[in-house]
N, CA, C and O of each residue as an XYZ file, in Angstrom:
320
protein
N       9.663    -70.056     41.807
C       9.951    -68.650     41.998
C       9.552    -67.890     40.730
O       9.842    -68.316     39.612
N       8.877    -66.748     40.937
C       8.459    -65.895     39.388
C       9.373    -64.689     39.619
O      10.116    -64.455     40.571
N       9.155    -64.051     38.613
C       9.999    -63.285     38.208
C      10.722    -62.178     38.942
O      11.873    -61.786     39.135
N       9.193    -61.799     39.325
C       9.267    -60.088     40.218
C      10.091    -61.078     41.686
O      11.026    -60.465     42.203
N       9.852    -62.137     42.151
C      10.435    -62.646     43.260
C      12.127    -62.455     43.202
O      12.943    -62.031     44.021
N      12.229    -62.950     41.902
C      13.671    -62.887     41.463
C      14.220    -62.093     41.544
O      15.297    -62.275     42.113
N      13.901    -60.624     41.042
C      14.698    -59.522     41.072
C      14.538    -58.589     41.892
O      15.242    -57.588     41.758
N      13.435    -58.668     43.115
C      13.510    -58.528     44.633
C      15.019    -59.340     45.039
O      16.106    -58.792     45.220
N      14.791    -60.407     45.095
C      16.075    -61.210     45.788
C      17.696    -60.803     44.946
O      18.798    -61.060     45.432
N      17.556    -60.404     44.160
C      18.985    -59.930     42.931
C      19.315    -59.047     43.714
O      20.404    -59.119     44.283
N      18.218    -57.715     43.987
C      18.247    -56.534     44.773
C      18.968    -56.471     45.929
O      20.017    -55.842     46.072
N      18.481    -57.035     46.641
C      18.981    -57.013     47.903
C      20.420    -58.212     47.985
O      21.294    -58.015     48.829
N      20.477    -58.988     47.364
C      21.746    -59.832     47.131
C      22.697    -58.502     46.467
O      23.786    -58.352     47.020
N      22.502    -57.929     45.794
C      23.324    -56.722     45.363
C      23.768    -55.686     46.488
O      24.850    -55.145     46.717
N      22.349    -55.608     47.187
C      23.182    -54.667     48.193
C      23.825    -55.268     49.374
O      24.687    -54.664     50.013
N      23.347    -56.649     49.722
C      24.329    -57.456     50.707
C      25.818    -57.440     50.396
O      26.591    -57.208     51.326
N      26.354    -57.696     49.012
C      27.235    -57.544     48.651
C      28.275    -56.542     48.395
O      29.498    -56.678     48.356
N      27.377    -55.288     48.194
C      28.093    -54.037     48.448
C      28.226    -52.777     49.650
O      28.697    -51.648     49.789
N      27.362    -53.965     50.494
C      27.482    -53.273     51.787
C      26.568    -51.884     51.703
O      26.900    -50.819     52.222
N      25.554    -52.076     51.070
C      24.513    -50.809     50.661
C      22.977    -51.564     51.102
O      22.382    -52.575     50.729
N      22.597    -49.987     52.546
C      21.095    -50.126     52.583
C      20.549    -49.614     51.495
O      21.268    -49.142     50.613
N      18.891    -49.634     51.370
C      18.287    -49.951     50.643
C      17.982    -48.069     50.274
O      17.688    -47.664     49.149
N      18.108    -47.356     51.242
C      18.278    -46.068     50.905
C      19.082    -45.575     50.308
O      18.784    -44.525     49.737
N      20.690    -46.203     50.152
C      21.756    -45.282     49.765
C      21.696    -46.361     48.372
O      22.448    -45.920     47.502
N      21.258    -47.174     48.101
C      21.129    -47.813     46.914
C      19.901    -46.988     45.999
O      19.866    -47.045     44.770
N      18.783    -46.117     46.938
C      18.017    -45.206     46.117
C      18.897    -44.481     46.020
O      19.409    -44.577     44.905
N      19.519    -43.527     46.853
C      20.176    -42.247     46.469
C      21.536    -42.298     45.180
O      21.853    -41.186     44.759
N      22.177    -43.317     44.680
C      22.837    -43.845     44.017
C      22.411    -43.910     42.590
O      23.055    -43.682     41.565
N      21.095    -44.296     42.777
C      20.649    -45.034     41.572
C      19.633    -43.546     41.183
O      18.828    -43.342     40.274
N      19.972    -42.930     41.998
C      18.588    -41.497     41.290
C      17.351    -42.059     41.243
O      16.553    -41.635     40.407
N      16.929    -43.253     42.255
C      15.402    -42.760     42.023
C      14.810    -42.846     43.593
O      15.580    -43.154     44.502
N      13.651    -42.607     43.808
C      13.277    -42.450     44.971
C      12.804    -43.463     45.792
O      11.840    -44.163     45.483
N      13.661    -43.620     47.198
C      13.606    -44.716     48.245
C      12.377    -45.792     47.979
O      12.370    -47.022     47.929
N      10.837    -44.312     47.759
C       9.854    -44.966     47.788
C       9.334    -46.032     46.726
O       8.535    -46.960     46.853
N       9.974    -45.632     45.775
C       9.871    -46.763     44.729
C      10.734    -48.225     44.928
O      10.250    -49.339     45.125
N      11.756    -47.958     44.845
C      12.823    -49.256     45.672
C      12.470    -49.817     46.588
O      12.921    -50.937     46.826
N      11.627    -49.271     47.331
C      10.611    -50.064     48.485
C       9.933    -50.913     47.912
O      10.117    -52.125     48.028
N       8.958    -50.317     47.139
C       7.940    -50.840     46.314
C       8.012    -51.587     46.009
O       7.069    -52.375     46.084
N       9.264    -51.939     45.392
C       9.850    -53.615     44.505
C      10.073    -54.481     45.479
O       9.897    -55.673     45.225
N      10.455    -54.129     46.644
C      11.180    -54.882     46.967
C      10.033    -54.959     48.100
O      10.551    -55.198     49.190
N       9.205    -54.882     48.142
C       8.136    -55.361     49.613
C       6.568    -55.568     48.949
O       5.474    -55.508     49.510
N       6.896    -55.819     47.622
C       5.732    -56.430     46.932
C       4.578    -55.620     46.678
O       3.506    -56.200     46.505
N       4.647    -53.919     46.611
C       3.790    -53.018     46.575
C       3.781    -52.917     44.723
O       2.857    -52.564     43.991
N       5.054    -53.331     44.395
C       4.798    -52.793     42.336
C       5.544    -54.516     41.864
O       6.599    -55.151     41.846
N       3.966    -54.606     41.515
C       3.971    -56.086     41.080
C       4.306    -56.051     39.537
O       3.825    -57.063     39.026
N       4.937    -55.280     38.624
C       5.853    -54.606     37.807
C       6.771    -53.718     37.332
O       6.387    -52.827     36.575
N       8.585    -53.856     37.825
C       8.580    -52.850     38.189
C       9.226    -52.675     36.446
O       9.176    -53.587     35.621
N       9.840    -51.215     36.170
C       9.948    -50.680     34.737
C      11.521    -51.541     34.702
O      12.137    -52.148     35.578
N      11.768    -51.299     33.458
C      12.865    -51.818     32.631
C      13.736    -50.926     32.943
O      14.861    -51.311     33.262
N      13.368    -49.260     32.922
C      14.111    -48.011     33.206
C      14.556    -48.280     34.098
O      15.768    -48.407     34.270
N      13.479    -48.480     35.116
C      13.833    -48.511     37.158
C      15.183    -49.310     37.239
O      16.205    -48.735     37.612
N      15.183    -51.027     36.786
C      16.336    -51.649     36.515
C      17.800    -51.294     36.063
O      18.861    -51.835     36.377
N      17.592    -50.419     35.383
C      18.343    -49.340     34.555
C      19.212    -49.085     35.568
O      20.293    -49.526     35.957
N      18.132    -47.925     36.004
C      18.813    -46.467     36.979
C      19.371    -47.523     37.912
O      20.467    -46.999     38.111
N      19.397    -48.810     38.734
C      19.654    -49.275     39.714
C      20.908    -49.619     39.642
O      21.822    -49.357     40.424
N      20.924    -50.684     37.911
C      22.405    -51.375     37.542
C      23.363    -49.847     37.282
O      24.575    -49.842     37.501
N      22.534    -48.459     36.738
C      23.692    -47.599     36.544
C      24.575    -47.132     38.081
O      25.750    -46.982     38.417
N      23.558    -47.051     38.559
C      24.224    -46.753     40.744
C      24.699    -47.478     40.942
O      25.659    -47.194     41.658
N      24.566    -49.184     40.544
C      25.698    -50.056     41.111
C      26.879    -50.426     39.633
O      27.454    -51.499     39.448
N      26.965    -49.248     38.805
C      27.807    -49.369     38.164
C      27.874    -51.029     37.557
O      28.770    -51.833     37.812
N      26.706    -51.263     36.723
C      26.901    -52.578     36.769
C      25.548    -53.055     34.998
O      24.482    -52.489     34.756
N      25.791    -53.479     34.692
C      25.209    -53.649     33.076
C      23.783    -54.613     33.369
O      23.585    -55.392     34.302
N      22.969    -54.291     32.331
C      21.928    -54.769     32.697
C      21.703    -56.401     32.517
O      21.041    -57.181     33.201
N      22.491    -56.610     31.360
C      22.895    -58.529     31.410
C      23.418    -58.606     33.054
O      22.825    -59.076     34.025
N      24.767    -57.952     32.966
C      25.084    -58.535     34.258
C      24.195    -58.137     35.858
O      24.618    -58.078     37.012
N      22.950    -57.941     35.326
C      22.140    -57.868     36.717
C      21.331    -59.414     36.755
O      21.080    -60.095     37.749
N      20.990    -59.733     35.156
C      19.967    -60.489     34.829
C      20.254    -61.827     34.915
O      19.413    -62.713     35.063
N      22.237    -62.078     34.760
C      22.981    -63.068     33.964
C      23.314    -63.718     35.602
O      24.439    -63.696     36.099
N      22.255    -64.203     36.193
C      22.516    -65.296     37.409
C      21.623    -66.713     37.073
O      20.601    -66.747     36.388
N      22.323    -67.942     37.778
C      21.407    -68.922     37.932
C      19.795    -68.624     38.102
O      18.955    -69.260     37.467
N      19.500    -67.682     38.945
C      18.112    -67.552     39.404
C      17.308    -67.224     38.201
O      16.291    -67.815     37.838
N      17.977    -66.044     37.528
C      16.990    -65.778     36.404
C      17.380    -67.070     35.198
O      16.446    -67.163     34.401
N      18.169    -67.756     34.986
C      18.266    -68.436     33.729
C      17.251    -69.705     33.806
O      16.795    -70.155     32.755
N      16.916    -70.256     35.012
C      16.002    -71.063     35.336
C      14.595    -70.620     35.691
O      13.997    -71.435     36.394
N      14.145    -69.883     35.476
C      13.341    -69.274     35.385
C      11.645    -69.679     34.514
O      11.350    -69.351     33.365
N      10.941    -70.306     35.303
C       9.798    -70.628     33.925
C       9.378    -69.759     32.965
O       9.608    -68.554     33.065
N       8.709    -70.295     31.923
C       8.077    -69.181     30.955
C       7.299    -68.280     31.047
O       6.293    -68.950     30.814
N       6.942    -67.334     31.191
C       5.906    -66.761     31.885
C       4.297    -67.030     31.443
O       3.215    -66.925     32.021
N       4.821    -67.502     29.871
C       3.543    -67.639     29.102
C       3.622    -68.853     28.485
O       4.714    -69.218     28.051
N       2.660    -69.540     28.371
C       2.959    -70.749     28.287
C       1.712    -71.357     27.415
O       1.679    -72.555     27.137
């Protein structure tokens, strides 16, 4: 699994959990649906550090604790 896979799947594990579609998780997070799409259906094969940001600030939630799962700690190197 690489990276951008990872935090597609964080995404939506976040909103499974809070009972949030993928729209009211844009409207939350202040940024626009169409970008949150983007990440998450493989259109922005980088998404920003900010974007991450605005998402963990809508789910009221810190940016370790978006990052701080099994999935990302196992994670290969990217560069190697």
């Amino acid at each position: 699994m690489d990276t951008i896979s990872t935090i597609r799947i964080r995404i939506l594990q976040l909103c499974e959990e809070r009972n949030l579609t993928i729209n009211k998780l844009a409207t939350i997070s202040a940024i626009p649906p169409t970008s949150l799409k983007n990440i998450l259906y493989g259109k922005s094969n980088n998404p920003k550090i900010l974007t991450i940001k605005m998402i963990c600030d809508g789910l009221d939630m810190t940016l370790a604790e978006f990052f701080d799962t099994p999935e990302f700690n196992s994670l290969e190197q990217e560069i190697k």
